[in-house]
C-alpha positions as CSV (number, residue, x, y, z in Angstrom):
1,X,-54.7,34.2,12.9
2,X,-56.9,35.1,10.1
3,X,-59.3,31.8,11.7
4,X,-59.7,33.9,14.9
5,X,-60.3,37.1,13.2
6,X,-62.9,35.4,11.0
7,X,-65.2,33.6,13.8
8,X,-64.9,36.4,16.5
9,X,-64.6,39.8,14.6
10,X,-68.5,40.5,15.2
11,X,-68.2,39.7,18.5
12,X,-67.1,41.8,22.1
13,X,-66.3,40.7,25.6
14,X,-69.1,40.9,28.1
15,X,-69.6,44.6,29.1
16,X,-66.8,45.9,27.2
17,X,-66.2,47.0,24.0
18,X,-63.0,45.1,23.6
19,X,-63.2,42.9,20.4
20,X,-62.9,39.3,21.0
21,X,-60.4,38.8,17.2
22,X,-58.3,41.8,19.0
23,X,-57.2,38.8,21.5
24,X,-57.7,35.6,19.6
25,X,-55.6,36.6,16.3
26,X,-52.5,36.6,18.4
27,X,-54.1,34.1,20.6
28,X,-54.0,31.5,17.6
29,X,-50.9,32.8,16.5
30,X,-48.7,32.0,19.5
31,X,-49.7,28.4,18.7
32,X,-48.4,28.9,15.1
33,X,-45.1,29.3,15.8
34,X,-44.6,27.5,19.1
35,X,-45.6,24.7,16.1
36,X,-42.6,26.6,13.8
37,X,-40.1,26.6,16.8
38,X,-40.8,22.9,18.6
39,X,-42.4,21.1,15.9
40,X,-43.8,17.7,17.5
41,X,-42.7,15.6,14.1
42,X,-39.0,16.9,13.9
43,X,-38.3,16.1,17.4
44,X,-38.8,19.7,19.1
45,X,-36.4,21.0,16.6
46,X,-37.6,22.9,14.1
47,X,-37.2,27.2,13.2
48,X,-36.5,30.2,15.1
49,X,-40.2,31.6,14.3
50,X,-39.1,34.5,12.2
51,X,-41.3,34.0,9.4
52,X,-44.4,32.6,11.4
53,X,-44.1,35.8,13.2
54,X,-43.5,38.3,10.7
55,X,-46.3,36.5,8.2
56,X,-48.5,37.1,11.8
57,X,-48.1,40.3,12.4
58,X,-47.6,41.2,8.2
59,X,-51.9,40.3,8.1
60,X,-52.7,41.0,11.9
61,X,-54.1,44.2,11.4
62,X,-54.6,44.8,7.7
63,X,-57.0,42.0,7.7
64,X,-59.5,44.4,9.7
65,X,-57.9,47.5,7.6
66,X,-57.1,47.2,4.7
67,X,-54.9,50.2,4.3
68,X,-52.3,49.1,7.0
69,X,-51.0,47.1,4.6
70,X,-48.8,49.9,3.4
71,X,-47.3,50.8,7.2
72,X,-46.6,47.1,7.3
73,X,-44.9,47.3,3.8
74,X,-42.6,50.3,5.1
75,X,-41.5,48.4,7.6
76,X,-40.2,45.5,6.3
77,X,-38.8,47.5,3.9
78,X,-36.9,49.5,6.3
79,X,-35.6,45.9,7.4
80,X,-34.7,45.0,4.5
81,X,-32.6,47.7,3.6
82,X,-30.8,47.2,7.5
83,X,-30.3,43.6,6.7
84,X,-28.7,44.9,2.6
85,X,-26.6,47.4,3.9
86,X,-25.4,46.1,7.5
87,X,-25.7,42.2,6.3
88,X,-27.1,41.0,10.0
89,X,-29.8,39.0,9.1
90,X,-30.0,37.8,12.5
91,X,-30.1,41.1,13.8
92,X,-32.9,42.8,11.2
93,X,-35.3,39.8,11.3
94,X,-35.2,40.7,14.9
95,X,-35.7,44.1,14.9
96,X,-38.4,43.2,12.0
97,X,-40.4,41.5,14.7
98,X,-39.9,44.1,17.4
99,X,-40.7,46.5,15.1
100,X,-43.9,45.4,14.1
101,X,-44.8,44.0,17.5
102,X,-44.7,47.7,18.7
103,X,-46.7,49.0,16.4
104,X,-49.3,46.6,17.1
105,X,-49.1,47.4,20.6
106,X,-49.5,51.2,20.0
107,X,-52.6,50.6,17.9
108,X,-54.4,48.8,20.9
109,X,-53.0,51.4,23.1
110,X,-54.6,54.1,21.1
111,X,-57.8,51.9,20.0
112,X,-58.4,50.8,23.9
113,X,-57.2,53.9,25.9
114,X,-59.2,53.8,28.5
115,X,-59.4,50.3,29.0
116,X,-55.8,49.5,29.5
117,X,-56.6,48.0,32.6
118,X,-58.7,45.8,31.7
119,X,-57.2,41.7,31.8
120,X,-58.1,41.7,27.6
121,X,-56.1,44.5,26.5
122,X,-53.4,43.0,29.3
123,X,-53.3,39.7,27.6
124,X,-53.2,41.1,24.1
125,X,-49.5,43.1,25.4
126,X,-48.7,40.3,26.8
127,X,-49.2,37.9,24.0
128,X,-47.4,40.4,21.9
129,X,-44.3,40.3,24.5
130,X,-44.3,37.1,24.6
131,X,-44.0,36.4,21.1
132,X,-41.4,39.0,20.8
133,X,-39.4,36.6,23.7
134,X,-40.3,33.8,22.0
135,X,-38.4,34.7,18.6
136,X,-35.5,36.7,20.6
137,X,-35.3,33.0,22.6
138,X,-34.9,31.2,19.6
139,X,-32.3,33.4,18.4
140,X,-30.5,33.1,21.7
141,X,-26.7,31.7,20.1
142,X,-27.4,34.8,17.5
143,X,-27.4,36.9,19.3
144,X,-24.4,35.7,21.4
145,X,-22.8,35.6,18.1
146,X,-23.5,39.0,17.7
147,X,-22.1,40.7,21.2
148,X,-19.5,38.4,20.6
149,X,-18.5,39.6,17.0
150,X,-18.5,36.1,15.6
151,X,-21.7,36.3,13.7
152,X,-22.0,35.4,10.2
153,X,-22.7,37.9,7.9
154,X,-26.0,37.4,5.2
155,X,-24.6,37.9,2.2
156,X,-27.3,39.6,0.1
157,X,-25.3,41.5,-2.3
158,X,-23.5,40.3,-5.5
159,X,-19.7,40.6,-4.8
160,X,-18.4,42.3,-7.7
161,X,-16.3,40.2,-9.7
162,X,-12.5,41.3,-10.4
163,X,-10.5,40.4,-13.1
């Protein structure tokens, strides 16, 4: 990610003003955690992506500015008081991706507003979607688990001991 910001951030699609890093950050980072989720070395068996996402999209945007940093902050604070409190790890990582997906997709939205027709800003939403289905695939038996009530719980609190 921070490769394709780094070698493309001075540069803009022919006739547009669309920023070639807006499409190769995510780009690049599909490939990260298609590596994370089908490693070649363990077999195609390897993590659901939730960290390779979430470190993605954590320095997506605040590596052009700076100050997003903090919006990125609140939110995965936000999910980490959902996961403390409700104890669905599963379930928070997932909304932690969604979460930040969106507001990704809102700040192209808003940066490229009249050029949401172009194929760029199209295949920036949809390498943002499909990351989002990529993560929610890998969680597939969670989130069976989860409509079926058989879930584990993440235990993140102390149980308070009794005497």
């Amino acid at each position: 990610m921070l490769a394709g910001w780094l070698l493309f951030k001075d540069y803009v699609f022919a006739g547009t003003r669309i920023s070639v890093s807006d499409f190769t950050r995510y780009f690049f980072g599909v490939f990260v955690i298609i590596g994370h989720i089908f490693p070649v070395f363990l077999k195609f068996k390897g993590g659901k992506g939730i960290a390779s996402t979430m470190g993605l999209f954590t320095f997506a945007l605040p590596c052009e500015t700076w100050w997003y940093i903090f919006i990125v902050a609140a939110l995965l604070l936000c999910v980490f008081f959902y996961i403390y409190f409700s104890e669905w790890g599963s379930m928070g990582s997932l909304i932690g991706v969604t979460a930040l997906s969106i507001w990704q997709a809102v700040i192209f939205v808003l940066r490229y507003d009249e050029l949401l027709l172009n194929g760029w800003i199209i295949g920036i939403l949809m390498i943002l979607l499909m990351l989002n289905v990529l993560t929610w695939g890998a969680h597939h038996k969670n989130i069976y688990k989860l409509v079926a009530g058989e879930e584990h719980r993440t235990r993140v609190r102390k149980k308070k001991k009794t005497i």
